[in-house]
Structure formats: C-alpha cells, structure tokens
C-alpha positions as CSV (number, residue, x, y, z in Angstrom):
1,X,34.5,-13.3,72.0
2,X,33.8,-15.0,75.4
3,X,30.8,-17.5,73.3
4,X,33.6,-18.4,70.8
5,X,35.8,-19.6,73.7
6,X,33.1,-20.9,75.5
7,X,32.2,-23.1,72.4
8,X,35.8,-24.2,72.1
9,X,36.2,-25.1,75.1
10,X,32.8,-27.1,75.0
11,X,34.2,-28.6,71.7
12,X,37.5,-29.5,73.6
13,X,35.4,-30.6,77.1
14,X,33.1,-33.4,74.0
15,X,36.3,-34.6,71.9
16,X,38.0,-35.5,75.4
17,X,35.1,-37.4,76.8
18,X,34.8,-39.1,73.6
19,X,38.1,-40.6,73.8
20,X,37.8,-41.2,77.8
21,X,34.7,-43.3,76.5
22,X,36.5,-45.6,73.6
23,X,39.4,-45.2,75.6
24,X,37.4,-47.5,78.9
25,X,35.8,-49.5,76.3
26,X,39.1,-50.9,74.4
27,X,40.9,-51.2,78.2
28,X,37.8,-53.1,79.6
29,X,37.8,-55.5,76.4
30,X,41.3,-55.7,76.1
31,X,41.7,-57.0,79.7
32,X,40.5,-60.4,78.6
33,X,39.5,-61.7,82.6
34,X,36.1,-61.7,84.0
35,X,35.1,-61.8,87.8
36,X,33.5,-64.1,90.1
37,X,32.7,-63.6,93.9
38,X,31.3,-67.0,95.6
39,X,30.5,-67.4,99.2
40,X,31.3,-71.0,101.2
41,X,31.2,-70.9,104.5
42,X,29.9,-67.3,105.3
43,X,33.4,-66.7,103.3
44,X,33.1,-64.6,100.3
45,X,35.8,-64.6,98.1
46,X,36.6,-63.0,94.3
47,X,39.0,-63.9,91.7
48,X,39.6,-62.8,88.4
49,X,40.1,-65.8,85.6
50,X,40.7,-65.5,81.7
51,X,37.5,-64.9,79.5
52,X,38.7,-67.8,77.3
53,X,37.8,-70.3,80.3
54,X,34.0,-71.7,80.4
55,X,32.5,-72.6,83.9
56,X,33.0,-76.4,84.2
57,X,31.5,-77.5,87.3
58,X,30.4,-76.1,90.8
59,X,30.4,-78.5,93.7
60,X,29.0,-78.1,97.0
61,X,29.4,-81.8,98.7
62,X,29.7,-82.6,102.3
63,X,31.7,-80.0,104.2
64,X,34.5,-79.5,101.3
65,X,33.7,-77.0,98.0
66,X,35.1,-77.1,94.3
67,X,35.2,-74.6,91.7
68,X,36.4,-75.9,88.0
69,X,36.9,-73.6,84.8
70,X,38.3,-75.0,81.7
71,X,39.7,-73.3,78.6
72,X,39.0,-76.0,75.6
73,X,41.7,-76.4,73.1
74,X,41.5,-74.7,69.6
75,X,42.6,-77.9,68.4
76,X,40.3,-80.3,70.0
77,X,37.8,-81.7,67.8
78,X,36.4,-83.5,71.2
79,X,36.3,-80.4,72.9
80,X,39.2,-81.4,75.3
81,X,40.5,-79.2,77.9
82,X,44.1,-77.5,77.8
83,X,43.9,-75.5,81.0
84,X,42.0,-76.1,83.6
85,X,41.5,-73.4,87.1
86,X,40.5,-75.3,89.9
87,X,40.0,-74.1,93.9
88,X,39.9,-76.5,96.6
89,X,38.1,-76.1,100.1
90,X,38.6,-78.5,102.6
91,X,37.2,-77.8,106.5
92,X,40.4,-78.7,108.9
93,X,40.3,-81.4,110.5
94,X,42.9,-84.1,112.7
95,X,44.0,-85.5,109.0
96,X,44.3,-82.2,107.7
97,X,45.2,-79.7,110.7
98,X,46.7,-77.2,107.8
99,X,47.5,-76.5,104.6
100,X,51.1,-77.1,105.0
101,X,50.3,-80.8,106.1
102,X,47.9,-80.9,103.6
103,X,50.3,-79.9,101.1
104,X,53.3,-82.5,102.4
105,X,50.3,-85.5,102.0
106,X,49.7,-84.3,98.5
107,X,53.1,-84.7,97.9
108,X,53.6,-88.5,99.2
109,X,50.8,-89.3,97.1
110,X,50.7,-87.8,93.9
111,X,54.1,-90.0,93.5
112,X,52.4,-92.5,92.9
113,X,49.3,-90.9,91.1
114,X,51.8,-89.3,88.2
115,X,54.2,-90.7,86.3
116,X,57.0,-89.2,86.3
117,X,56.3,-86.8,88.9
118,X,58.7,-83.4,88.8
119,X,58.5,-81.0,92.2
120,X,59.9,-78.1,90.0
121,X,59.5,-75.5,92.9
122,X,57.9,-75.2,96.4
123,X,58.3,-71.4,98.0
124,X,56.5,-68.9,99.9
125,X,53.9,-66.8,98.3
126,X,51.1,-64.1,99.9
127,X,47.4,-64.5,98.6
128,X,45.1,-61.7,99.6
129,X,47.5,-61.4,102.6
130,X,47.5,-64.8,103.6
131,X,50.7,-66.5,103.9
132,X,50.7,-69.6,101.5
133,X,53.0,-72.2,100.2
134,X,53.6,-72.3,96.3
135,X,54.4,-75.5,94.6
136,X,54.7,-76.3,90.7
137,X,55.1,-79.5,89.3
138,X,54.7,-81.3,86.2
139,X,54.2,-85.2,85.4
140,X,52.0,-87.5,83.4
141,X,48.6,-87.8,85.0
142,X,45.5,-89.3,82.8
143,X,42.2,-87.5,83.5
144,X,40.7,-88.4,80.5
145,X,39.5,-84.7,79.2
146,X,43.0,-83.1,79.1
147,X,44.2,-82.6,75.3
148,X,47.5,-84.2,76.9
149,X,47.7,-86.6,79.7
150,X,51.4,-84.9,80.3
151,X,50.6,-81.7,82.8
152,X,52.6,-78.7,84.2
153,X,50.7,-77.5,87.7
154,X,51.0,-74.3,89.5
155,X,49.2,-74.6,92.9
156,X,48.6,-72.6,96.4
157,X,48.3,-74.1,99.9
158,X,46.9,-71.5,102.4
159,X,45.4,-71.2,105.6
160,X,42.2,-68.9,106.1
161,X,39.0,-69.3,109.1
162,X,40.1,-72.9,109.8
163,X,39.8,-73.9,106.0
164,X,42.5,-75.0,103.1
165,X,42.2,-73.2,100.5
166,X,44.4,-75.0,97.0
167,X,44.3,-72.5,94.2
168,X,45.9,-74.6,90.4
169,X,46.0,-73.8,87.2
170,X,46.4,-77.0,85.4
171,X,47.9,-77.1,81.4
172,X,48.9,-79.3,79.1
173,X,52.6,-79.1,79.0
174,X,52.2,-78.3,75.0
175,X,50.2,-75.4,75.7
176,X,51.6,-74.3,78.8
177,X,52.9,-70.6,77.4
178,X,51.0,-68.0,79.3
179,X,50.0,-70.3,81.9
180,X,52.3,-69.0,84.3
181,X,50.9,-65.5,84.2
182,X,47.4,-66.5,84.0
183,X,48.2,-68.8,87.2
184,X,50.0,-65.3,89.2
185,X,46.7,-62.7,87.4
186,X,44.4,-65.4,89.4
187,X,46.4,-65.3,92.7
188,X,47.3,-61.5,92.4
189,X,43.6,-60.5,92.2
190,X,42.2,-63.5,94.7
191,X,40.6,-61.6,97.4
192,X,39.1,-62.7,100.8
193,X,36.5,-60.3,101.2
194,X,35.4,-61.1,104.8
C-alpha cells in the first residue's frame, strides 16, 4: 500500500512540474519585452523594451550618450519606423544645470522645430526612485524614417549623479495605440542599478 501511494504521489509530484515547466515557458514568451543593462559613466542602468523593437543605433560621443530602438512598420515597404525608444544622457553643465531647465529649453525650441506643436501634459512622475518631470506632446516633425512625419511623444526629464537623463517613446500618431503602455512598461522597469 505505502509503494502505491508513493508512486501517486511521484505521479502527482511529475504532472505538476510538467505544467510549472510549460507554465514559465508560455509566461516568459508571452511577456513580449527583452532586457538590456548598459553602463555610461560608471552608471549601470536596465530597462525592459518590447521584443518587436530592433536595436537602431548606440552612440558614445563626447561627454553625452544615446540609445535608439525602433519598431518598423508592418506596412512599410521602406522599412520605416513607427515607434521609436530613445534615452538621452547629457553631463550637467552651466547651460544645462538640470533636467528641469533642460526640459523648459526643449520646450522654447521644439516650437519652432514642429509644426504644430501640442504640450498635451507635463506632471510629476518617479523613475527608479528618482523624481522626474513627464511631458507628452504631439506635432508634425520630419525625421525622414518615421512612417508619418505627424508624432505623439511621451518623454522623462530626471536628475541622477549630475547627469539628465530623457527617456521617449516616439510613434506615429496613426499607430500610437499601445504606445502609452509600452512608454509607462519602459519607465516602470527602468532601473538605476548603482
């Protein structure tokens, strides 16, 4: 009697790890967001981003940093971009003491860069703990890759080790659905990890 339990519960202990298994592989695939951590600075730093987004460019110039992914459009025979994730790094400096100056410059500018230019919201967020600024706009700005030259943005100003740091998510106004909660998956799971 105690070996036919035994082999039931064996039995039982197998069929439940079974499913545990195909259980983590269908919630790892399903998430649809890979992770990155970079280091800039001595500053290493992780984000998740949608697996539908290709690496686009990595630069390292002078003192600032830039990180572009791009998600091409289905519809694109030219393989033009719909979204685009894009992080900023800028060293302070007396032009650019923070990122709430930084911001208020971006903002007497990009008048003039976009046509049209809409301020649709400016609030406080929290990014890895940091206490940002949240702005999202929308206008007609010609970068010559988008699918669309007319753009909604979702962007970050923060402060962190002397640095501005400008999170966006960038999308073609046509294709803008989900781009919202792409935009808050990539702030929620930004970290700062030094």
């Amino acid at each position: 009697m105690t070996s036919i339990k035994r082999a039931s519960f064996l039995h039982s202990i197998s069929i439940f790890l079974i499913m545990a298994f195909f259980l983590g592989i269908i919630m790892t695939g399903c998430s649809g967001y890979k992770e990155v951590t970079l280091t800039r600075k001595g500053i290493q730093f992780s984000f998740e981003y949608p697996s539908s987004y290709e690496e686009f460019c990595y630069s390292f110039q002078s003192e600032d940093f830039y990180v572009g992914l791009v998600r091409y459009s289905v519809d694109s025979q030219e393989r033009l971009v719909d979204r685009k994730i894009d992080i900023y790094i800028f060293k302070t400096d007396i032009g650019r003491p923070d990122a709430t100056s930084s911001l208020n410059s971006f903002l007497e500018n990009r008048v003039f860069d976009y046509e049209e230019f809409q301020l649709l919201e400016r609030s406080s967020v929290k990014v890895s703990g940091i206490d940002g600024e949240l702005i999202i706009y929308s206008g007609y700005y010609d970068i010559g890759y988008f699918i669309s030259e007319h753009l909604k943005v979702w962007a970050v100003y923060l402060d962190y080790k002397d640095i501005i740091w400008i999170l966006i998510i960038s999308s073609a106004i046509d294709t803008s659905d989900g781009a919202e909660a792409e935009f808050q998956h990539f702030i929620d799971t930004f970290r700062f990890l030094n």
